[in-house]
N, C-alpha and C positions, 0 to 999 in steps of 0.2 A: 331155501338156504342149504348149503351142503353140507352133510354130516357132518363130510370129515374134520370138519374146523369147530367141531364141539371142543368145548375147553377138555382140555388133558390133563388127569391127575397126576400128583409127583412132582417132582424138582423136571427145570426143562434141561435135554439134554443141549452138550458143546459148551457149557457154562465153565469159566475156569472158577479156580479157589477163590471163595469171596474176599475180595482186598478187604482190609482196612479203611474205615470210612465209607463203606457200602451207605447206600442210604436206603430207606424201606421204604415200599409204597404198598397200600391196599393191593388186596388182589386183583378187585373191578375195581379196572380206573375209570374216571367219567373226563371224556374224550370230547374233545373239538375237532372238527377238521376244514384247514381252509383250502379251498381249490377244490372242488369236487368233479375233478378231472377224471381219465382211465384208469387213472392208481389211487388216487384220494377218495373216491367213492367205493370202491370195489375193498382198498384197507380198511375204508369205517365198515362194511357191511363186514368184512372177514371179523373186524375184533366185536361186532356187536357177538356175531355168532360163537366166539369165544367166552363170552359173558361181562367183558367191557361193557359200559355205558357211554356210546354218541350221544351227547346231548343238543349239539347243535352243526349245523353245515353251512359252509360259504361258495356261492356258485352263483358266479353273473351272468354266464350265457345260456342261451335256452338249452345248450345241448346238457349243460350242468346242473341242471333244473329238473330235467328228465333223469338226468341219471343218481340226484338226490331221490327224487320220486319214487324209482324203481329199484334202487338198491337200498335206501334207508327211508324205508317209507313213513319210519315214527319219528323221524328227526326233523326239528323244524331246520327251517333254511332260513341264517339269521345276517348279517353286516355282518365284516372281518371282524371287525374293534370287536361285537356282542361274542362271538365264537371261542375269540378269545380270553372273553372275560368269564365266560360259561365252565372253559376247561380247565380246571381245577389241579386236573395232576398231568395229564397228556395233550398238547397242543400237537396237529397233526398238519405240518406247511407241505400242501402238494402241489408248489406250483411250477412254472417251468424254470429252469438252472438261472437265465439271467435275471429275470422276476425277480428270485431268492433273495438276495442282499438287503433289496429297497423295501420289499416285505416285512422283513425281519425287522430292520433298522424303522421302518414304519413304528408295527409295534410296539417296540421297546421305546421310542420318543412320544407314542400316543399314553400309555403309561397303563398298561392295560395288562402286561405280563405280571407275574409276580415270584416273590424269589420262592425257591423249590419247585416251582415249576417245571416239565420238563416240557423244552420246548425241538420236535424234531422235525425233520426233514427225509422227503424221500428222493432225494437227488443222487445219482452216484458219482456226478463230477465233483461235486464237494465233500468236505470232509466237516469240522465244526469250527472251522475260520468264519465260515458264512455267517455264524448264528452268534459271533461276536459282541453284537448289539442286546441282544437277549442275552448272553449267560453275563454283559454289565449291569444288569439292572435286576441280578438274582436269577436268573431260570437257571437252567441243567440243558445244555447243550446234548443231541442225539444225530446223526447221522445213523440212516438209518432204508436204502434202497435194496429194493429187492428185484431181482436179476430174472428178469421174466417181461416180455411183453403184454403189455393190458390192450384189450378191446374194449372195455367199461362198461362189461355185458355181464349178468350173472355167471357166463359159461366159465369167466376167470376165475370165480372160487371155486370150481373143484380143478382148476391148474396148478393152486396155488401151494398144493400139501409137498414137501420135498424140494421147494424153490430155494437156493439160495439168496442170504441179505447180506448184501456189502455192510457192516456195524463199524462205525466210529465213536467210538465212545470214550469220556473220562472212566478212569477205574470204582469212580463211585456209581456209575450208572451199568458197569457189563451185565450186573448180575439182572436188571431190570432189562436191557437188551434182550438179554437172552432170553427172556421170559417173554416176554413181547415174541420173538422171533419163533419161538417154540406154539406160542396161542396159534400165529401163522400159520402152521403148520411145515415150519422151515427149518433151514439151518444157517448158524450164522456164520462168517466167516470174517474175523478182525481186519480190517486195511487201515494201517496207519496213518495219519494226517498226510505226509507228504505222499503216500503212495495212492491217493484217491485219484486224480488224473489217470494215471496208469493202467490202473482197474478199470476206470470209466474207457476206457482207449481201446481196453483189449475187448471190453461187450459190445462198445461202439463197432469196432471192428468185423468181431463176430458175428455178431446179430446183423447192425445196418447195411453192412457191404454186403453181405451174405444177401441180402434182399436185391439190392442193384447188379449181383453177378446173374444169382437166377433171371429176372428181367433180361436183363443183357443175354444169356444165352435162350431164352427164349423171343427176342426179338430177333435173334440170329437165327432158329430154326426157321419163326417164319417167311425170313429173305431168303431161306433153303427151299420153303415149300410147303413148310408141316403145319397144317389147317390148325392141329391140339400141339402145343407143345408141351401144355402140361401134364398130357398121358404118357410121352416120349420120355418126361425130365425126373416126373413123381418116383418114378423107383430105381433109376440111376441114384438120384439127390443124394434118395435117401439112405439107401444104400451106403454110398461114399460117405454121407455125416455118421452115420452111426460104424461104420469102420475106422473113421479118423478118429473118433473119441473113443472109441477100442482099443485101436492099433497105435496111433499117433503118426508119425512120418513113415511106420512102416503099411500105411493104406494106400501109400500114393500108385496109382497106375497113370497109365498114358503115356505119349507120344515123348514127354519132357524127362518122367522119370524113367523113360528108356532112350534118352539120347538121340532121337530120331528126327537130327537137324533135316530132312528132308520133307517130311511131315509135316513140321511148324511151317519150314519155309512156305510152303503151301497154304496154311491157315492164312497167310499175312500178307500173302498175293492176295487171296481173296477178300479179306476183309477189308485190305487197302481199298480196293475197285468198290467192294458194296457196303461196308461201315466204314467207314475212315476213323469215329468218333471213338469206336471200340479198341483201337489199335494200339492204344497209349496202355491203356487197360491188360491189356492180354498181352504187351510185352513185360509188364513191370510186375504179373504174375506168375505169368514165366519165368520170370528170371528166380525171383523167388523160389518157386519151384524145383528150382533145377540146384539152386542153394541148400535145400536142405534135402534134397534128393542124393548130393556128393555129400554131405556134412552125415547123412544117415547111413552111408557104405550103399544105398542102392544105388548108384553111379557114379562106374567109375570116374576119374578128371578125365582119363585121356580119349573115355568116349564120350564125354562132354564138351569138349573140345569146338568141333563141328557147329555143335549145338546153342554155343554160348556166341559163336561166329555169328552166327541168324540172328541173332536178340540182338546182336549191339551192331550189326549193320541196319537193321530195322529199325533200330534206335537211333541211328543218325539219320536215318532218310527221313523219320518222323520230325526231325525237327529243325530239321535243314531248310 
């Protein structure tokens, strides 16, 4: 288990002024969790190591069997309904976004939650609309995701110290959030009900396409020729990520944030003849690109001009 997720003495930090109507919970909560999925097993092992008590875990496939096994290896693995009825102050729902609703609404008609309970969720498309059904029948609604990809391997907890969590919360629960989010070893960052999409939109964005561009440009090295693309790509990437989160628009290089409508045209001669599939892809990045390239002062309109000619004639032949 990794250290660094030993419980932290003190008030946790990012906590605002405790409202009015705070509600108190024990320090060690004694915790359920259902879905012992990438994140629902790896969060119970993070809060055991915190000093939480897992009492119990729910996991139907064998891959979630194994990974009760090996991440929470004193917690028995019990039915949802029993999990439920086990967790006393934290019910932990880790299952996939559309799951969520029928889950929830499961429980709270099986009759199994109870009021003061808090019953949360690690999903970052929702917000605490989802958990509807549960805070009618008394629980304490939590949203409550954390902005990091899981492999549901012990390597996750020592990724997890410094991770941001999307928290939605009523103002009787922040102060418990944030305590929660601090055992983490993280920080939390409030998104209001209506702004949960949005947030989910912009890590979807980040993280998920970010995985299909690298593919995409490594499938395109090897139509070039290059046996490793991932020797070729590892320290460009990287490189480029960690300047853009430096710099922001002012990392951008290449061929688009220098106007070099003859360049691209090139790119898209070629890729037409040997990806076609990637072409839709790499104009609508483009274009972008070249959007916040002029909106940044690094180029100028009237040498973008040219530039913006290629994209939107490629843009009609693609769809012509």
């Amino acid at each position: 288990m990794s250290a660094s997720l030993r419980p932290r003495p003190g008030a946790p930090t990012g906590a605002a002024a405790v409202p009015p109507g705070t509600v108190s919970f024990p320090r060690h909560l004694t915790v359920g969790v259902i879905g012992a999925g990438r994140v629902g097993a790896v969060l119970g092992a993070a809060l055991t190591a915190a000093g939480h008590r897992v009492v119990a875990a729910a996991g139907v496939s064998s891959a979630s069997t194994a990974r009760i096994a090996r991440l929470l290896p004193d917690v028995p693995r019990r039915p949802v309904l029993a999990v439920a009825r086990a967790a006393t102050d934290l019910l932990l729902v880790a299952v996939p976004d559309d799951a969520l609703a029928a889950v929830v609404t499961g429980l709270a008609e099986s009759g199994v939650l109870r009021p003061g309970q808090v019953v949360a969720h690690t999903s970052g498309a929702h917000g605490l609309g989802v958990l509807a059904a549960a805070a009618e029948v008394g629980a304490r609604p939590l949203a409550l995701h954390p902005a990091m990809t899981f492999t549901g391997t012990p390597d996750d907890l020592d990724r997890l110290p410094g991770v941001s969590y999307g928290v939605t919360a009523p103002p009787e629960l922040r102060a418990l959030a944030a305590r929660l989010v601090a055992d983490l070893g993280g920080v939390p960052e409030w998104i209001a009900e209506p702004d949960r999409p949005l947030y989910h939109a912009a890590l979807a964005h980040g993280a998920n396409h970010l995985v299909t561009l690298v593919n995409e440009a490594a499938d395109r090295l090897r139509d070039a020729g290059v046996d490793e693309p991932a020797r070729v790509l590892a320290p460009l990437l990287r490189a480029a990520l960690e300047n853009a989160l430096r710099l922001g628009d002012d990392a951008l290089t290449g061929p688009v944030s220098r106007g070099d409508a003859g360049t691209v045209a090139r790119h898209l001669d070629r890729l037409v003849a040997t990806a076609p599939d990637s072409v839709g892809a790499y104009l609508a990045l483009a274009r972008r690109t070249a959007d916040r390239a002029i909106a940044a002062g690094r180029l100028r309109p009237v040498d973008a001009e040219p530039l913006l000619g290629v994209l939107a004639g490629a843009r009609r032949e693609a769809v012509a």
